[in-house]
C-alpha positions, 0 to 999 in steps of 0.5 A, a space after each residue: 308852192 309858188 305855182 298853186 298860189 299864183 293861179 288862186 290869185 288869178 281865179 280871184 281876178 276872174 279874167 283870163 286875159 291876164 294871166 299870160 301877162 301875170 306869168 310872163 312877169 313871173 317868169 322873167 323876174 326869175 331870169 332876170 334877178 338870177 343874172 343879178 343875182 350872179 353879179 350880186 353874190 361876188 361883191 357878197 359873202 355866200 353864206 351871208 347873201 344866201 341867208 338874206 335872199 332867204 330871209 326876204 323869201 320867207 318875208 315876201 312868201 307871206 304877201 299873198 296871204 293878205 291879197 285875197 280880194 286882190 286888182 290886177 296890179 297887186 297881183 302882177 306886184 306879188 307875181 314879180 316879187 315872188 319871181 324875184 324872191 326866187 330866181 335872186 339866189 337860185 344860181 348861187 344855191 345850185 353852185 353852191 351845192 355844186 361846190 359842195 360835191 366832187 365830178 365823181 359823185 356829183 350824180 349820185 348826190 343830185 339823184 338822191 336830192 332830187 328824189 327827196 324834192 319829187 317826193 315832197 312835191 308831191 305831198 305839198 301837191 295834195 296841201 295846195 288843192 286841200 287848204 285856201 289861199 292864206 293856209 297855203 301860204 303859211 305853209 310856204 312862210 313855214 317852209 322857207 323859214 326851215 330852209 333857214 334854219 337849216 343853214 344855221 345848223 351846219 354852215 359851211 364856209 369853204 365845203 372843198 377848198 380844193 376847188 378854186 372859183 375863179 371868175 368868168 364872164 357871161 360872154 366867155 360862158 357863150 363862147 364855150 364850144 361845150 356849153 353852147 352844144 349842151 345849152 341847145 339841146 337842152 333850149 329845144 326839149 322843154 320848149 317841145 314838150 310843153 308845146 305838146 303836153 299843151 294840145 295833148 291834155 285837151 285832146 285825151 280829155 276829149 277821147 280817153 281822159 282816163 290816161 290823164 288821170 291815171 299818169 297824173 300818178 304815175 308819171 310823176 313817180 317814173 320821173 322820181 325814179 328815174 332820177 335817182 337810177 340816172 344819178 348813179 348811172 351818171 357816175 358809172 358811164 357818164 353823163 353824155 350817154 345818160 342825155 342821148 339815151 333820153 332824147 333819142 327815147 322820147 323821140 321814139 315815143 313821139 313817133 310811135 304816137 303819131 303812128 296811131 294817136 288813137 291807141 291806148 298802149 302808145 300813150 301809156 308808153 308815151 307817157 312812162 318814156 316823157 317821165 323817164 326823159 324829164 327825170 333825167 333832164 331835170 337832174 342832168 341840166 339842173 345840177 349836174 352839167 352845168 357845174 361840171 363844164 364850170 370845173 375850176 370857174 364859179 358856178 353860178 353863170 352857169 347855172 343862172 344861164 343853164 336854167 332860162 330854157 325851163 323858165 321860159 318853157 313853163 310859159 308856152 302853155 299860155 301862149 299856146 293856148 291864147 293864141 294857136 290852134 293845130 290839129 295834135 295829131 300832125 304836131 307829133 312826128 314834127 315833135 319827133 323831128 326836132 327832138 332828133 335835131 336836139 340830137 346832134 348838138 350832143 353828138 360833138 359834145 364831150 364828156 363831162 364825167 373825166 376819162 381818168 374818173 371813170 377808168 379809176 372806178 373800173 379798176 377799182 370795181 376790178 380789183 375788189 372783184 379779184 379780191 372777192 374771188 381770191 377770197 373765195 378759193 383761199 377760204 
């Protein structure tokens, strides 16, 4: 919601040459109070410091509403508080929710999570370009108060005991050999694929703008899917293999584009593989591995560093567009080249769904088939 609201704002100023700074301050206020936010909660009861950055969001999410005839330096204002009202309790909503999951079923959940936030996406999606300024940011308010309440039915103070979260610092974090390996892999897609979507969109838009509106759907839907299938997948055979086969596609679709950028087919694939490998990006380094290589440590580090690649990536459209002009065709196959460089960080990085865990459900998915067809001759 916050996106839609942002961009109204800066039609209302009326000049282009503001909106990398007003982006820029948008997205590093939420990397920035995500780490504060990290240092925050440890001298903070977690629920009690949940329910205030809630409670500050829902006031702030309001402030747009009153800035329809806004200058530059309130909407920069708005920019920074709506990032900051955002990325404070971000690390330590996501470590909460991993807290509140097991390594075992941790996908699963996530998957089902994620395709309920796919799902509303889209139907806030049709609001934003529906209702004015002031309406969408009622909705906002609206939604940001639910989230409240929906603390309150059911607050959990301790969700698994079992799961000591003790504490580690940020440089201890960028010492792990395992962390490093995932976090440079995941640095180098979203900053690649946006940097292609950027010069993509014009040059379909020049030639065959009907892929654009026809995967404008459908992409969005493949991505959802995908979750949901990756998440339980991510139980089943583990992680690693779920991240290198998304990789190693996308990679694929990269080339066989820059084969022939002027078939339709090749973009139709290009397309359902780039929703695939987002879905299954976006739950695996949003939710899952991060809290999974924290194991008995706090979470929240992780995650607050785990999601600066995405902040950061969401900026190379207005870089991009401010400031380079390439021809499309040529950046494909260099685009296939880094991704497969993505690759191999991920080659030496070691599994983060437990051997045991894994051998554990084969047996058991063993022995309850022995026991179906011990039942089927007996009967």
């Amino acid at each position: 919601m916050t996106l839609p609201i942002i961009n109204d704002l800066l039609d209302n100023l009326g000049v282009d040459d503001y909106r990398l700074v007003i982006w820029g301050t948008f997205y590093f206020s939420i990397i920035v109070t995500s780490i504060i936010g990290t240092l925050l909660s440890k001298r903070i009861d977690k629920q009690k410091f949940l329910y205030v950055w809630t409670v500050c969001g829902t006031v702030i999410s309001f402030l747009p509403a009153i800035l329809i005839n806004a200058d530059f330096w309130q909407v920069w204002s708005v920019s920074f508080l709506l990032g900051s009202s955002f990325g404070l309790g971000v690390p330590s909503f996501l470590a909460y929710f991993a807290e509140c999951t097991v390594v075992e079923n941790r996908g699963r959940v996530a998957g089902i999570t994620f395709l309920i936030a796919n799902v509303s996406v889209a139907f806030l999606g049709i609001f934003s370009q529906t209702f004015n300024l002031v309406t969408i940011s009622v909705i906002f308010v609206l939604l940001r108060a639910l989230g409240l309440f929906i603390f309150f039915l059911k607050p959990e103070k301790n969700p698994l005991p079992n799961q000591i979260t003790s504490g580690i610092s940020f440089v201890s974090i960028l010492r792990e050999r395992s962390f490093v390996l995932y976090f440079v892999a995941w640095f180098i897609f979203p900053l690649i694929d946006k940097f292609e979507s950027t010069l993509i969109v014009p040059f379909l838009e020049e030639g065959n703008s009907q892929i654009l509106t026809n995967m404008g759907f459908v992409e969005p839907l493949i991505a959802a899917f995908s979750i949901l299938i990756a998440g339980f997948l991510c139980d089943l055979i583990g992680r690693k293999k779920i991240v290198l086969s998304g990789f190693v596609s996308i990679g694929v679709a990269y080339c066989i584009i820059g084969l022939d950028p002027t078939s339709e087919i090749f973009w139709y694939i290009y397309y359902i593989v780039d929703g695939i490998a987002w879905g299954i990006f976006l739950l695996i380094f949003v939710l899952i591995i991060w809290g999974d290589l924290a194991q008995t440590y706090n979470s929240t580090k992780y995650y607050a560093l785990g999601s600066i690649p995405y902040f950061l990536s969401s900026l190379v459209p207005e870089i991009v567009n401010d400031s380079i002009n390439l021809d499309v065709t040529s950046t494909f196959s260099l685009a296939g080249f880094f991704l497969f460089i993505a690759v191999l960080p991920l080659v030496f990085a070691p599994e983060t769904l437990p051997e045991k865990k894994m051998e554990l459900r084969r047996l058991r998915k063993f022995a309850e088939d022995a026991q179906k067809i011990k039942e089927k001759y007996e009967s």
